[in-house]
N, C-alpha and C positions, 0 to 999 in steps of 0.2 A: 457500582459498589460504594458503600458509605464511607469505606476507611477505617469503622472502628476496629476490627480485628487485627484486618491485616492496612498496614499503610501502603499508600499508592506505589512506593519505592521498592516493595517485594512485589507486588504487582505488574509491574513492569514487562519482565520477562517472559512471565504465560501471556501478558498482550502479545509482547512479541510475535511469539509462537501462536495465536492463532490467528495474528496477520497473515500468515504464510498460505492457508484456506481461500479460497475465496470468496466462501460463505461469512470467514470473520473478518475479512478485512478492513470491511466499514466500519462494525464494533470498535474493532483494537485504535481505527484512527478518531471515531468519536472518544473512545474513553482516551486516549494522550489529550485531545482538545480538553474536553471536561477535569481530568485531573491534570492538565500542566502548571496550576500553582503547588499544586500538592506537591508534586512530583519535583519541585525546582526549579523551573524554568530550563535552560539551555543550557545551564551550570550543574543543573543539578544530575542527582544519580551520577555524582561523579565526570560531568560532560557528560554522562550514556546518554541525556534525553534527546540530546542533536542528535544521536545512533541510533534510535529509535524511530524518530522522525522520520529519519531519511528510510531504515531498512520497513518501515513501514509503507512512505511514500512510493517507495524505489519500484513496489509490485502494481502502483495501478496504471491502467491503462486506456483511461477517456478523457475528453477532454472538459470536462467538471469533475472529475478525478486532480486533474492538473490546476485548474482554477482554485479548488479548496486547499491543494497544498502551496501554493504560490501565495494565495491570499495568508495563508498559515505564518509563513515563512517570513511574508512582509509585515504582519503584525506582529512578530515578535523578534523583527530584524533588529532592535536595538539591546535587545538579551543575547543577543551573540548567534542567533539562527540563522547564519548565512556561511555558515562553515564550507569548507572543499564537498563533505558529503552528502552535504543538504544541498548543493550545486549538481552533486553527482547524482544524485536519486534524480533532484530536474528534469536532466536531464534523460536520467532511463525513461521516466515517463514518457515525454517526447520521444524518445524509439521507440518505447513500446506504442503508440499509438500509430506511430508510422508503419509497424509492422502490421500489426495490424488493421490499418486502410491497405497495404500490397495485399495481404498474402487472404482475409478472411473469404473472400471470394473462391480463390482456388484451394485451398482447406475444405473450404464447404461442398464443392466441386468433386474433388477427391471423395470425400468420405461417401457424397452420393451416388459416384461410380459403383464403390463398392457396396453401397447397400442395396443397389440394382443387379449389380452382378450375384449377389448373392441370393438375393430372391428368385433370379433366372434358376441361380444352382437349384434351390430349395425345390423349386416347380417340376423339375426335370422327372 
């Protein structure tokens, strides 16, 4: 978005919300990258854009996922983005990957049980 109509600072929030997707989660963290001068820095939107950051950050779950929010984090550690919950999204991330290396295996396991059981049913 260019900004002329609406400024990045109403913007914000439909980002928000369509981080929560997983189809727009990459969108919503590119456009905070691309507009965080517009938007204020760490300060700005009132502090929300550390809020934003992190509840953006907080959903991904790979490990260049984590690299590009750390790197994020580190370049604009001197605008105050190193807040509790830009620690705390980190750190989801980090579980969320961990959970995912346990559990993708036997999720995947699971669902193919049932899509073989249900095939046997179908055939019957």
């Amino acid at each position: 978005s260019d900004g002329s109509l609406v400024p990045p600072q109403m913007q914000a929030a439909p980002a928000s919300r369509r981080s929560r997707a997983p189809a727009g989660r990459r969108d919503a963290w590119q456009w905070v990258g691309d507009n965080w001068a517009a938007l204020g820095g760490s300060s700005g939107l009132f502090g929300g854009t550390s809020r934003l950051v992190a509840g953006i950050g907080a959903q991904f779950a790979t490990a260049a996922d984590l690299a590009r929010l750390e790197a994020f984090v580190e370049l604009h550690r001197d605008e105050g983005l190193d807040g509790r919950d830009v620690q705390l999204a980190i750190e989801k991330v980090r579980h969320n990957i961990k959970w995912l290396e346990r559990n993708t295996e036997p999720v995947r396991a699971f669902f193919a049980e049932r899509a073989d059981a249900a095939e046997r049913a179908r055939r019957q």
